[in-house]
C-alpha positions in Angstrom: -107.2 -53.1 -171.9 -106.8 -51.9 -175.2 -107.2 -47.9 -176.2 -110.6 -49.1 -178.5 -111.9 -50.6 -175.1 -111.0 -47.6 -172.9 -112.5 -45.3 -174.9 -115.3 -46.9 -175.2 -115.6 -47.9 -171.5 -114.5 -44.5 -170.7 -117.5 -42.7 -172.4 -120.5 -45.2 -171.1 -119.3 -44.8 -167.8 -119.6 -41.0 -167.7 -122.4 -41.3 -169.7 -124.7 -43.8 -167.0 -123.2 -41.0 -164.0 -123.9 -37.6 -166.0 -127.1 -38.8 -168.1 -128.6 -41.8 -166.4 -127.3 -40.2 -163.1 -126.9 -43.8 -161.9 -125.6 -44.2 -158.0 -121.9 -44.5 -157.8 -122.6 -48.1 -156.8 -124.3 -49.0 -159.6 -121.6 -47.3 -162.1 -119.1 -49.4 -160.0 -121.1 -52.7 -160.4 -121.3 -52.2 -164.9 -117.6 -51.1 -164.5 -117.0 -54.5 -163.1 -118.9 -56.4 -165.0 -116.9 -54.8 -168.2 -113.5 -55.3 -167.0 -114.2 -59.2 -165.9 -115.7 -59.5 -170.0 -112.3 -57.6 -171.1 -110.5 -60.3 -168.7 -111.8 -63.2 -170.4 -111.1 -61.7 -173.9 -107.6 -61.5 -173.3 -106.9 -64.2 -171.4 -109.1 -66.7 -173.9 -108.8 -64.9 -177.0 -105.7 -62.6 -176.7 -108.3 -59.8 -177.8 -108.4 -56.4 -176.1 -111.0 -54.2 -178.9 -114.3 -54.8 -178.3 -115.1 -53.8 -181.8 -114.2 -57.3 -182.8 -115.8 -59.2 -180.6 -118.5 -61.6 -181.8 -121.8 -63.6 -180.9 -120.0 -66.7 -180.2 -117.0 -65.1 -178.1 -119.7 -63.7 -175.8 -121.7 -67.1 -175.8 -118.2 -69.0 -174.7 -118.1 -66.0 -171.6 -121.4 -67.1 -170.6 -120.8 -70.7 -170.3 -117.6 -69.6 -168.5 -119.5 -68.3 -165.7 -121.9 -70.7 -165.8 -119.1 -73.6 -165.0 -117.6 -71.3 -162.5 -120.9 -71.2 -160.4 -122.1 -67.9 -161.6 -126.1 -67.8 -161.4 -128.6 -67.3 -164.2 -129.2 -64.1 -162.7 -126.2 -63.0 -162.3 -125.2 -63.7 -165.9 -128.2 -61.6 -167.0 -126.9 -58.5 -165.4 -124.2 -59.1 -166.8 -125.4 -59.5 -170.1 -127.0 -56.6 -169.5 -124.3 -54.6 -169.1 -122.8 -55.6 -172.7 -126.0 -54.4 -174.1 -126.4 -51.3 -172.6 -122.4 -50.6 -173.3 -123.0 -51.9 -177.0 -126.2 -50.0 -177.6 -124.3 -46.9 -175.9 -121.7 -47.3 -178.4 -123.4 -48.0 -181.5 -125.7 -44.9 -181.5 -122.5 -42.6 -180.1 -120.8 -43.8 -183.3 -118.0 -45.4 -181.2 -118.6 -49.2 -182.6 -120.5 -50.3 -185.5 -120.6 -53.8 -184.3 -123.2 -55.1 -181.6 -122.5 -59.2 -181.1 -125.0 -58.8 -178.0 -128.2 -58.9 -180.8 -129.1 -62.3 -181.1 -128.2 -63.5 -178.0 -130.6 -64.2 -175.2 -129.8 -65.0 -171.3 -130.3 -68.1 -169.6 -133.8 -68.5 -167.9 -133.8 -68.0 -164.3 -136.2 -69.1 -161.3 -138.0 -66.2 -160.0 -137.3 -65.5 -156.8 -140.4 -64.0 -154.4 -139.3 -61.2 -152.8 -139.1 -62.7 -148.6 -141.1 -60.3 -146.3 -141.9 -60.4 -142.6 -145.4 -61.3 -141.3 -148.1 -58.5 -140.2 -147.8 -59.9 -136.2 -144.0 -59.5 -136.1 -144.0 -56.1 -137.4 -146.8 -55.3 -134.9 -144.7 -57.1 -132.0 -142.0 -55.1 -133.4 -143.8 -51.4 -132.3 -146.1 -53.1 -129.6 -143.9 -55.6 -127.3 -140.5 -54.0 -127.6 -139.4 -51.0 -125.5 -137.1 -48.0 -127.1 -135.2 -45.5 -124.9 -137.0 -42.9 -123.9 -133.8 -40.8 -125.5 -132.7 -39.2 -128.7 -130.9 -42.8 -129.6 -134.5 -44.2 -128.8 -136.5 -42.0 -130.8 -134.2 -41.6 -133.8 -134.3 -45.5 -134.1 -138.5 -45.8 -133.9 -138.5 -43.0 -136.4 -136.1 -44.9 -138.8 -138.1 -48.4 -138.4 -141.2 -46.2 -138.5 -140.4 -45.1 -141.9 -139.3 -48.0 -143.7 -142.7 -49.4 -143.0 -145.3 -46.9 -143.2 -143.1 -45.5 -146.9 -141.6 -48.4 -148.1 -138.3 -46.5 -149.0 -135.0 -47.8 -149.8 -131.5 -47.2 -147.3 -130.1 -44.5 -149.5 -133.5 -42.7 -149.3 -134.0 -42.7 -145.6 -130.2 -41.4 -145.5 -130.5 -38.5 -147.9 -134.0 -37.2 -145.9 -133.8 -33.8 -145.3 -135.6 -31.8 -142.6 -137.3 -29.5 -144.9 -138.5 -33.1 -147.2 -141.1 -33.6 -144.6 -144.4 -31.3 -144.9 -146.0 -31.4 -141.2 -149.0 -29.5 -142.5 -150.1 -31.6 -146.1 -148.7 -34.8 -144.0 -146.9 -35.5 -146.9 -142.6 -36.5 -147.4 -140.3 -35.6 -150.4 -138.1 -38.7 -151.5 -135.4 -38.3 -154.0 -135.1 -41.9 -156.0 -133.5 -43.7 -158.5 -132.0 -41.3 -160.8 -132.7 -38.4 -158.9 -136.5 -39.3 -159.1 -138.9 -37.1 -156.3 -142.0 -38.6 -155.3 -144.6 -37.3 -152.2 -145.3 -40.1 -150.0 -148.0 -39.5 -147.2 -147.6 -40.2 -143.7 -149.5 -41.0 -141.3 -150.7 -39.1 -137.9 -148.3 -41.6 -135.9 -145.5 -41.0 -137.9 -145.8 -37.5 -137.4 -145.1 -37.9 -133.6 -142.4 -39.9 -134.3 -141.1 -36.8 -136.3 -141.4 -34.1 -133.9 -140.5 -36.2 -130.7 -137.4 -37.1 -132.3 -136.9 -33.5 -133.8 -136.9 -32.5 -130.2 -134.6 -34.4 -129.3 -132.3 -33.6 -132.3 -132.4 -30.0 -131.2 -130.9 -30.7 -128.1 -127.4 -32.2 -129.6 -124.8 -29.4 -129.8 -123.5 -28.3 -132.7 -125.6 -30.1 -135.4 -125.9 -28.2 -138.7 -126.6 -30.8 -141.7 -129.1 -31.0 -143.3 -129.8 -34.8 -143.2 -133.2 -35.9 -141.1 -131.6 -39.0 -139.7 -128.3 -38.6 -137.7 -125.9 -40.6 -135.8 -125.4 -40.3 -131.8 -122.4 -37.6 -133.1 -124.8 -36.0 -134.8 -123.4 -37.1 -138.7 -125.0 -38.3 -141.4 -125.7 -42.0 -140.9 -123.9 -44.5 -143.1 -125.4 -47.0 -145.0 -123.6 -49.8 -142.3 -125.1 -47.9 -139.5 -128.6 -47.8 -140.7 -128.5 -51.9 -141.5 -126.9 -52.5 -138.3 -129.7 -50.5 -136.1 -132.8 -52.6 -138.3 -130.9 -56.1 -138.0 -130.4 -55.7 -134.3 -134.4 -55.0 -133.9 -135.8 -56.7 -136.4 -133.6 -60.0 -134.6 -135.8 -59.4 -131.7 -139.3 -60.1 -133.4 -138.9 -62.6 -136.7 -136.1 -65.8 -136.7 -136.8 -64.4 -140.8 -133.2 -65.1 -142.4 -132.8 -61.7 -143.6 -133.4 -58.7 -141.5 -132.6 -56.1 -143.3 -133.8 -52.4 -144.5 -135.0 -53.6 -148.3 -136.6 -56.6 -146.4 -138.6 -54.2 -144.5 -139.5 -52.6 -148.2 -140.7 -55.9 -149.5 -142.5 -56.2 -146.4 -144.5 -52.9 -146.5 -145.5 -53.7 -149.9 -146.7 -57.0 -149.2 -148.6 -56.3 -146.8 -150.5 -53.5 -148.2 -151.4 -56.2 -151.2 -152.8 -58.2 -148.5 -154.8 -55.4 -147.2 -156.4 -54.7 -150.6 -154.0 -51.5 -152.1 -154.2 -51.7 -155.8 -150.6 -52.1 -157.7 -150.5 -48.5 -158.7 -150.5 -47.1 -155.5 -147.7 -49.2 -154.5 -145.9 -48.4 -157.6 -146.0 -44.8 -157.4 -145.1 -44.8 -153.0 -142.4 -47.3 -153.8 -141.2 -44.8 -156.8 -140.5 -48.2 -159.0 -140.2 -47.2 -163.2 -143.0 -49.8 -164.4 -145.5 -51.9 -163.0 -143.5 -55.5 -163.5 -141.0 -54.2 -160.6 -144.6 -54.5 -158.3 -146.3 -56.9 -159.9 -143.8 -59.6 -158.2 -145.4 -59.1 -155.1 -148.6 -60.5 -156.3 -147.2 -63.9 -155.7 -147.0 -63.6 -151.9 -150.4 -62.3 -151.7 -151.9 -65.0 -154.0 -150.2 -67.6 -151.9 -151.2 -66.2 -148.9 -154.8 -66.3 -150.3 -154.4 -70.1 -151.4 -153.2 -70.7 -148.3 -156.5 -69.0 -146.0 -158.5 -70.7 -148.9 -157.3 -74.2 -148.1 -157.9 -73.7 -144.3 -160.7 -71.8 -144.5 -162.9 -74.2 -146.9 -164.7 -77.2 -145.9 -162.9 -79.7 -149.2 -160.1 -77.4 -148.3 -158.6 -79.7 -145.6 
């Protein structure tokens, strides 16, 4: 990499953690994305300053990864990545050149977000047994909030005690881009809360903050959390993913079946616009064909 690229790289990076306040995961993933575009430039063009790159270099990248396997929506994030770098640039004064303006990404199939049905997620509190213990409680309570809140892994793990106000029945999450929103809970969730609580108090030696700990009493990991949902979830859906955002696409899915409007979803799922929700729509209007056709006497 040249100094021109560095420089630039350098800048939009601790711009998207200090400004954006993007996750370190996601700063990882554009980083990635920027050193595999700088890759291709010197290997295929012997160029290492963005500055000159043009429309047509960054068209031959994306037919690169399209012969390599990549998918269209893979090469959109991508893409997206040299925008946001470029537009970063541009307006800092780094670069006067922006090749990404003309060009537009390949169309992708939409993928419908899977979810679990209603009667395995019931099964899943109903039918199955959990220890009578802290272990026992502290799982419920984890299942029990990805489904009544919809939240994502690295929310659950950065609960804090003092996030949960018993009296309003209400729960503090801190987003995306250090985002809070109040979700409400409900009275059974609330039981889950103070049984497990209980139990917490019982550990020795536990002084974090965190809400949800491990069986050392440590902040859970994000491999630890997916581990304890796969292993239940396995018990109550043959559903090829059984995972944490599953459960999240699951929650919201169902409450569009159960008539919540959009908004409401929105704003507990703490999503920036109503498109990120609208995709759900899909499973509920399927669903809806699909009681229409049964249900209907031409139907069958």
């Amino acid at each position: 990499m040249g100094f021109t690229f560095f420089t630039m790289v350098t800048s939009f990076l601790k711009y998207l953690r200090s400004e954006k306040r993007f996750s370190e995961h996601t700063v990882l993933a554009y980083q990635n994305d920027l050193k595999q575009f700088s890759s291709y430039l010197e290997d295929y063009y012997e160029l290492d300053d963005l500055h000159k790159v043009s429309d047509k270099m960054v068209r031959s990248w994306m037919v690169e990864l399209s012969d390599i396997g990549i998918s269209a929506r893979s090469i959109n994030r991508k893409l997206s990545t040299l925008k946001s770098l470029y537009r970063f640039s541009v307006s800092k004064g780094l670069s006067s050149n922006n090749p990404l303006v003309n060009i537009i990404g390949p169309k992708q199939e939409q993928r419908l977000p899977e979810f679990i049905e209603e009667k395995e997620m019931m099964k899943l509190f109903s039918s199955l047994t959990f220890e009578d213990s802290f272990k026992g409680r502290r799982d419920k309570l984890m299942l029990d909030l990805f489904y009544q809140t919809g939240m994502r892994l690295s929310e659950l793990r950065g609960l804090k005690i003092n996030d949960i106000d018993i009296s309003k029945k209400m729960l503090k999450v801190l987003g995306k881009r250090n985002k809070e929103r109040l979700i409400p809970l409900q009275d059974e969730v609330l039981k889950d809360i103070s049984s497990y609580l209980l139990e917490r108090e019982k550990m020795a030696q536990v002084h974090i903050e965190a809400l949800i700990i491990d069986n050392k009493g440590n902040m859970c990991n994000e491999k630890f959390v997916y581990r304890t949902v796969n292993s239940y979830l396995s018990a109550v859906t043959l559903a090829t993913k059984r995972s944490p955002h599953i459960i999240r696409h699951t929650f919201a899915t169902h409450m569009l079946n159960r008539g919540a409007d959009l908004n409401t979803i929105k704003e507990i799922l703490g999503h920036a616009n109503l498109a990120a929700t609208q995709v759900y729509t899909h499973n509920s209007i399927d669903k809806l064909k699909a009681i229409y056709k049964q249900a209907h006497p031409k139907g069958q």
